[in-house]
VOGU-3710 file (C-alpha; in Angstrom, 3 decimals, decimal comma):
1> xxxxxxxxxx> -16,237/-51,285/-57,264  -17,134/-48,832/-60,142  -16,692/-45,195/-59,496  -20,037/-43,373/-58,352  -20,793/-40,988/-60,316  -24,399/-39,087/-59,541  -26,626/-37,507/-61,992  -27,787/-34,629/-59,708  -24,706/-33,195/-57,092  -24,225/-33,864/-53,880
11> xxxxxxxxxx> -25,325/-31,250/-51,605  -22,208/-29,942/-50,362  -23,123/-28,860/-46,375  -20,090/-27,600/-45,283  -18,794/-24,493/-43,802  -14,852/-25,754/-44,960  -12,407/-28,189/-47,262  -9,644/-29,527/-46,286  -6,206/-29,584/-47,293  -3,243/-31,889/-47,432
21> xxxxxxxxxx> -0,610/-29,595/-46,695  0,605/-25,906/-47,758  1,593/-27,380/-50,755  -1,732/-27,843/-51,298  -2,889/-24,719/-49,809  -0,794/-22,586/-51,893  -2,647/-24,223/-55,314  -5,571/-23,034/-53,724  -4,341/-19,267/-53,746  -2,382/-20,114/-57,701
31> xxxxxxxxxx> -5,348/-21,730/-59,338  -8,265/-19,543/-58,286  -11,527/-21,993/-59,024  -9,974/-25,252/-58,833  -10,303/-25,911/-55,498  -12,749/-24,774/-52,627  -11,168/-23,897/-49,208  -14,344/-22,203/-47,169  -18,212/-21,616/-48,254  -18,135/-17,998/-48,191
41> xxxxxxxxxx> -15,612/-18,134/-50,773  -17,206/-20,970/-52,738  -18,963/-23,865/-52,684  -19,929/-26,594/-55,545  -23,576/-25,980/-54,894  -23,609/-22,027/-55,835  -20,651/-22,712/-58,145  -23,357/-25,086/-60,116  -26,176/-22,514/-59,526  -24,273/-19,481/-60,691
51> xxxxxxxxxx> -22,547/-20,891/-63,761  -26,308/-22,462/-64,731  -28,029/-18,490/-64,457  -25,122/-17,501/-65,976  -25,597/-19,544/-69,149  -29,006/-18,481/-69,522  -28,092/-14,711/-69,042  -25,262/-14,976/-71,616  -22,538/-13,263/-69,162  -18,653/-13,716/-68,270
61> xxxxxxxxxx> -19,533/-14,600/-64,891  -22,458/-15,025/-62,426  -22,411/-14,598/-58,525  -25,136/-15,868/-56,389  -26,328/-14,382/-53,078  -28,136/-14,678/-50,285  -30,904/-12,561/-51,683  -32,424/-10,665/-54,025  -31,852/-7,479/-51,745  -28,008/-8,608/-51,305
71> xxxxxxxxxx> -27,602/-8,695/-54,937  -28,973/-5,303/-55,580  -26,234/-4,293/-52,540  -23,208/-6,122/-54,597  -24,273/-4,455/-58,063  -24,354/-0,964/-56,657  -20,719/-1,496/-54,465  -19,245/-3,048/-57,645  -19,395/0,243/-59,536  -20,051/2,787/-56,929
81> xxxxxxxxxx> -18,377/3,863/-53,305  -18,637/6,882/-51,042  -19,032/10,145/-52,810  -20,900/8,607/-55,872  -24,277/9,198/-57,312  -26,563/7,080/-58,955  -29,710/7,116/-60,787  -32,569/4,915/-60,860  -35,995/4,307/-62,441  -38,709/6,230/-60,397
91> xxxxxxxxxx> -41,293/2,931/-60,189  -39,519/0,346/-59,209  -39,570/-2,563/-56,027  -39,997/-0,422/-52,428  -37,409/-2,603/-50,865  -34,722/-0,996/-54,054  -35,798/2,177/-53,188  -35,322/1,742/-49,587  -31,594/0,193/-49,617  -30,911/3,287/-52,134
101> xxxxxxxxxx> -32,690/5,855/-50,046  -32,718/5,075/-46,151  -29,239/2,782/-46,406  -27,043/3,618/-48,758  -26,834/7,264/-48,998  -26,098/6,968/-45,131  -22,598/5,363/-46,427  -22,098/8,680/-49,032  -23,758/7,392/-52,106  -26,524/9,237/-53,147
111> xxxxxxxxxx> -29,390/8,427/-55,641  -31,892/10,445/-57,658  -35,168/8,641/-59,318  -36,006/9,436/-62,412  -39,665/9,081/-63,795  -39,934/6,416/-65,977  -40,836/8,262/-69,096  -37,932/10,256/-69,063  -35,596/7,599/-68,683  -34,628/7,529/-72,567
121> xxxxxxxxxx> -33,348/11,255/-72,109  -31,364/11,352/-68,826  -28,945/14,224/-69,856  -30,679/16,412/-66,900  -29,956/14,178/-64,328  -26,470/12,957/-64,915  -23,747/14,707/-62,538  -20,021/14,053/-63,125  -20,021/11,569/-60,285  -23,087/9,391/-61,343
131> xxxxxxxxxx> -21,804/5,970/-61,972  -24,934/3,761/-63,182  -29,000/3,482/-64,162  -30,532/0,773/-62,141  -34,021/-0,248/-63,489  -36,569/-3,079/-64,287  -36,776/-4,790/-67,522  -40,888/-5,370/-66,332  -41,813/-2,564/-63,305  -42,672/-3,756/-59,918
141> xxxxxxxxxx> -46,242/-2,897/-59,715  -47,184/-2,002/-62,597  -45,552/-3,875/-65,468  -44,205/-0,684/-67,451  -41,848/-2,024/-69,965  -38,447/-0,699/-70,520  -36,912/-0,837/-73,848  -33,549/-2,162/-73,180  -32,193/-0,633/-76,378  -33,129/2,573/-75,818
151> xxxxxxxxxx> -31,586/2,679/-72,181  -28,396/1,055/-73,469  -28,456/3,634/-76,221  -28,699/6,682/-73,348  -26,539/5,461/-70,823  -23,300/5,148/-72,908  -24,206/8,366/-74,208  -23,924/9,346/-70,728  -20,923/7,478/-70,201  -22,605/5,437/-66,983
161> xxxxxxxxxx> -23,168/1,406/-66,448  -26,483/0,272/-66,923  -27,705/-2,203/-64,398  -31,176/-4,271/-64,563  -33,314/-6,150/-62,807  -34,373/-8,476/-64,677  -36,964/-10,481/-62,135  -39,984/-10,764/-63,643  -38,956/-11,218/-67,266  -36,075/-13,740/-66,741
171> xxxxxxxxxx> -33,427/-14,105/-69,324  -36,269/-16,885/-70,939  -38,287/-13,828/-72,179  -35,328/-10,935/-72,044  -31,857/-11,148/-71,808  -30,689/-7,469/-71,162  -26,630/-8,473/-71,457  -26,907/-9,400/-74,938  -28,785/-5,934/-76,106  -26,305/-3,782/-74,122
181> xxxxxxxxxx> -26,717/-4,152/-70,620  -23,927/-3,876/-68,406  -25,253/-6,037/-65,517  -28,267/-7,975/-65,174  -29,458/-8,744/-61,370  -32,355/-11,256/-60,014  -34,340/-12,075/-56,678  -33,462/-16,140/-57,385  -36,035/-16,139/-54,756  -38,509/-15,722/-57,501
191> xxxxxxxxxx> -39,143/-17,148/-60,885  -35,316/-18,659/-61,375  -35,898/-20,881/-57,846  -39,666/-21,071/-59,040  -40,780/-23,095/-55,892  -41,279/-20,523/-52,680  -39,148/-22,526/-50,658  -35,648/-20,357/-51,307  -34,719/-16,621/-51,024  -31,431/-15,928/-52,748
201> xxxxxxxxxx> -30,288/-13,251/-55,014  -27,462/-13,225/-58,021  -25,567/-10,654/-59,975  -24,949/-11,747/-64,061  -22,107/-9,365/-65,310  -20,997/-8,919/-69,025  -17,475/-8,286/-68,257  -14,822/-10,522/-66,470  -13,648/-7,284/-64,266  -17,337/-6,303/-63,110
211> xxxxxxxxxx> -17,588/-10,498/-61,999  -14,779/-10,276/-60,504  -15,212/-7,088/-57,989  -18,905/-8,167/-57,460  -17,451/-11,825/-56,331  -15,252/-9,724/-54,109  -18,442/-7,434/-52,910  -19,884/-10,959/-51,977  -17,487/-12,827/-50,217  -16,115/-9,456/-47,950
221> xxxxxxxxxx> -19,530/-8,871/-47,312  -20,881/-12,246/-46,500  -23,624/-12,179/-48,628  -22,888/-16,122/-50,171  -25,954/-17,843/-50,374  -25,916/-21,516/-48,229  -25,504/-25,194/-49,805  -28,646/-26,007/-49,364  -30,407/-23,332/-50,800  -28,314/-23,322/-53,718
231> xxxxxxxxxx> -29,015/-27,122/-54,398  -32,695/-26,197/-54,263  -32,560/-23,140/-56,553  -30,558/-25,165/-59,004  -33,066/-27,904/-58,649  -35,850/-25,236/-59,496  -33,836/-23,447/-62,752  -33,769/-26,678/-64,564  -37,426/-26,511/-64,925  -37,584/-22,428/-65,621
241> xxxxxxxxxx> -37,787/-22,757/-69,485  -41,310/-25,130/-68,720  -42,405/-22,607/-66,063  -42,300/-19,178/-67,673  -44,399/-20,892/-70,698  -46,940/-21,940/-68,740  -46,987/-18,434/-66,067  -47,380/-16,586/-69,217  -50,196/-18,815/-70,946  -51,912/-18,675/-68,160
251> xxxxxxxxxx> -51,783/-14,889/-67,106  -52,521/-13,475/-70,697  -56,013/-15,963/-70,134  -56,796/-13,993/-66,818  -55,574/-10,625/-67,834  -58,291/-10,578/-70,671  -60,720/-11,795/-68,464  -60,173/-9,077/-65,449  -59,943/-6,854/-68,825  -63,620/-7,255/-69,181
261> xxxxxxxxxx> -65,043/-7,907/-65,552  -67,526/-4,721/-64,358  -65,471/-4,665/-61,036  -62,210/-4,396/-62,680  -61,352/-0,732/-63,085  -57,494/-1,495/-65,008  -55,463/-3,833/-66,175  -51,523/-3,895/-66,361  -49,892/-6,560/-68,413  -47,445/-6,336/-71,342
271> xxxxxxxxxx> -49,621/-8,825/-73,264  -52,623/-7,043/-73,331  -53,151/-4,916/-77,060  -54,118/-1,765/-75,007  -51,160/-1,600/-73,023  -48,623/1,122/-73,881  -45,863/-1,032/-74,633  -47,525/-4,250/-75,730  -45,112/-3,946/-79,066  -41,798/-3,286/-77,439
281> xxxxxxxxxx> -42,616/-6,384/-74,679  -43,313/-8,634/-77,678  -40,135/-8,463/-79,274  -37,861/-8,175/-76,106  -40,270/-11,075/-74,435  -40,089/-13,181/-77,607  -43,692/-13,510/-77,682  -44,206/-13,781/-73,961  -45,189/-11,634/-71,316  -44,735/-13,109/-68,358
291> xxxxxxxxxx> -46,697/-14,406/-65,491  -47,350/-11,191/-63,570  -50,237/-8,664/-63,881  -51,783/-6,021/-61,632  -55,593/-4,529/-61,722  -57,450/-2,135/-59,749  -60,878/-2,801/-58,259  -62,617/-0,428/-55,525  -60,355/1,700/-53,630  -62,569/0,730/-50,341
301> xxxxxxxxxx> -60,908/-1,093/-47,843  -63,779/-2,796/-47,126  -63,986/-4,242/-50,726  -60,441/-4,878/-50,876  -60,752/-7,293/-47,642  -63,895/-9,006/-48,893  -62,173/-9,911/-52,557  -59,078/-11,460/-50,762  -61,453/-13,219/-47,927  -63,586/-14,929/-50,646
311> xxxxxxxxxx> -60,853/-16,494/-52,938  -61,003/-19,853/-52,392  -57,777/-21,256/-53,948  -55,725/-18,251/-53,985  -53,883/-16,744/-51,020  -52,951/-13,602/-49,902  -48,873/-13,797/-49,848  -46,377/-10,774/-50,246  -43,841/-12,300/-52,613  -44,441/-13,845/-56,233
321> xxxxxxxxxx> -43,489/-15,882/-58,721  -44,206/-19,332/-57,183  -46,016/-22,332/-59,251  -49,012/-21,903/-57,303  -50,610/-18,522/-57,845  -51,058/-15,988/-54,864  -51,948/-12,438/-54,708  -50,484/-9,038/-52,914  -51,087/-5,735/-52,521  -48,223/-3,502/-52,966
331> xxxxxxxxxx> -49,985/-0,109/-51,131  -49,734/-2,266/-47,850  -46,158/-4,761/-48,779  -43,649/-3,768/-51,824  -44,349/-0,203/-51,776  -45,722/0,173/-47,875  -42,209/2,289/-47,147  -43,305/4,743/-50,086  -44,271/8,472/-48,819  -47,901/8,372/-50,012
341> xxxxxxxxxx> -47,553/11,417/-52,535  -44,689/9,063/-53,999  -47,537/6,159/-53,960  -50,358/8,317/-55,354  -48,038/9,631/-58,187  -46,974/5,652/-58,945  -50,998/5,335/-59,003  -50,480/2,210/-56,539  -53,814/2,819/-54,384  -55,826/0,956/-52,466
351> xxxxxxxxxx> -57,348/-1,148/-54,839  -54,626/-2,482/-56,822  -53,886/-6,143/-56,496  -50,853/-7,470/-57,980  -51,187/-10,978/-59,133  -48,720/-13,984/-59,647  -49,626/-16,499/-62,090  -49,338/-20,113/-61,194  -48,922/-22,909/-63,603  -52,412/-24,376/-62,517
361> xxxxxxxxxx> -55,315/-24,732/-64,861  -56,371/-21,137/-65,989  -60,193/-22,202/-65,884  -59,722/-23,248/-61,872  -58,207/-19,637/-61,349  -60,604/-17,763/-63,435  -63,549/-19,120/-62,087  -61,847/-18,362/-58,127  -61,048/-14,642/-59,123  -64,750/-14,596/-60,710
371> xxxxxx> -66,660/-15,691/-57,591  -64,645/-13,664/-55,934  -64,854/-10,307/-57,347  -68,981/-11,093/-57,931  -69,082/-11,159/-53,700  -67,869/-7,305/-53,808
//
């Protein structure tokens, strides 16, 4: 009987491999890599998924997680401990700024924000113990754009790692490691998995010794992500490349439309001519934008309700990045932790909806979000 050899792997469910004997054991410990001895540590599935993000992202070594939070965790703890200070871009994903604010600084590491136009000039708020700049290559709301040169430009100058989130672009648009970037991070539950059925995180770095301690941040902590999900996610990246084409086709189509609806106060996306940083997002997106956008209709709660009750074929989910399109609202989800001067000075009110482009046909969508907004 010929050898079977599969064209997809095996999912791998198991919690531990066996050995032979210490013989055997002791190759494990020699030859880390070669062999697997207990899922924490390893497992083909994540090895596959890691080593595929890892190729896209151009790094020496990718580490998956078990989710996008838990990959923020193992990027701070690979450069940072007790006593440390860190910095990070004022608009960014509530849930960052809660691990940074409510969590972390209970273990000794403290964090100041930094608005996100003074982020190219950072002199002021760099203390002898800061270690890193954590940001967003796109911000979560509001799609601000970060030039990645620029940062990478400021943060040697102030001797500190630069660490980015890299979520909504994904390394098909931007890939922050090859313009500088010291270590690029992702919620896999998002446009990498691509499917809404996973929530996993992962950590790209550009150097061997950053893998290395953030592999050791993940397997101490326990924050490996399971067989399963891993096979799925893996599944989900070999179709990313198709995906972020289509997500940003389709949002550019309904971010000029909202652009001229009567009910539609703004518009934030990078593809749009009168946003701020339309040029820089062109060149680091290679000519795509992505497939998220935000806009602001009526600030009345009433309103709000009545636009999300009378979409037809798109639902009301917090999360994003799925193939079917879905819309949230970050005053009451992502940002709901915020101290409301801190949510007022982001300008996330009431009325802003954030919305995830699907890979459906823009007409459908367009014509939903019209009937929709005409009912307010």
């Amino acid at each position: 009987m010929s050898r079977i050899q599969p064209k997809t792997t095996p999912i791998y469910q198991t919690s531990v491999f066996t050995f032979q004997d210490l013989n055997e054991l002791e190759q494990y410990f020699e030859e880390p890599g070669k062999q697997y001895m207990y899922t924490r540590y390893g497992n083909p599935n994540s090895d596959e998924l890691a080593e595929g993000i890892n190729k896209l992202e151009g790094g020496a070594g990718a580490v998956v997680t078990s989710s996008g939070m838990s990959a923020i965790l193992a990027a701070v703890f690979s450069y940072c401990q007790a006593g440390d200070h860190l910095l990070c871009a004022e608009e960014i994903y509530g849930g960052s700024s809660t691990l940074l604010s409510q969590e972390l600084e209970r273990l000794g590491i403290t964090v100041t924000y930094v608005p996100n136009e003074e982020l190219y000039e950072i002199s002021n708020y760099v203390q002898p113990n800061t270690k890193l700049l954590l940001t967003e290559t796109m911000s979560n709301p509001l799609l601000q754009v970060m030039d990645v040169d620029k940062l990478v430009q400021e943060t040697k100058r102030a001797g500190i790692k630069l660490v980015i989130d890299n979520t909504f672009a994904t390394p098909i648009l931007t890939k922050p490691l090859a313009l500088g970037a010291d270590m690029v991070i992702h919620s896999v539950t998002k446009y990498l998995s691509g499917h809404s059925d996973v929530t996993a995180g992962v950590v790209v770095a550009k150097d061997v010794e950053d893998y290395n301690r953030a592999k050791k941040v993940m397997m101490v902590f326990g924050l490996n992500l399971s067989p399963f999900e891993s096979w799925l996610a893996a599944r989900g990246l070999k179709t990313l490349r198709l995906r972020m084409r289509q997500h940003s086709s389709n949002a550019l189509a309904i971010a000029k439309f909202l652009q001229q609806h009567p009910k539609v106060k703004q518009v934030w996306y990078p593809g749009l001519e009168s946003h701020a940083q339309q040029e820089v997002a062109a060149k680091q997106g290679n000519g795509l934008f992505g497939g998220m956008l935000s806009f602001q209709i009526s600030d009345e709660l009433e309103d709000v309700n009545k636009f999300m009750q009378e979409l037809q074929q798109i639902p009301f989910a917090p999360s994003l990045a799925g193939v079917s399109t879905s819309i949230s609202h970050p005053l009451s989800t992502s940002h709901r932790a915020l101290t409301p001067e801190k949510q007022q000075k982001l300008g996330i009110t009431l009325g802003v909806i954030r919305l995830s482009v699907g890979i459906e046909e823009p007409e459908e969508l367009i014509s939903d979000l019209k009937q929709a907004l005409e009912k307010i």
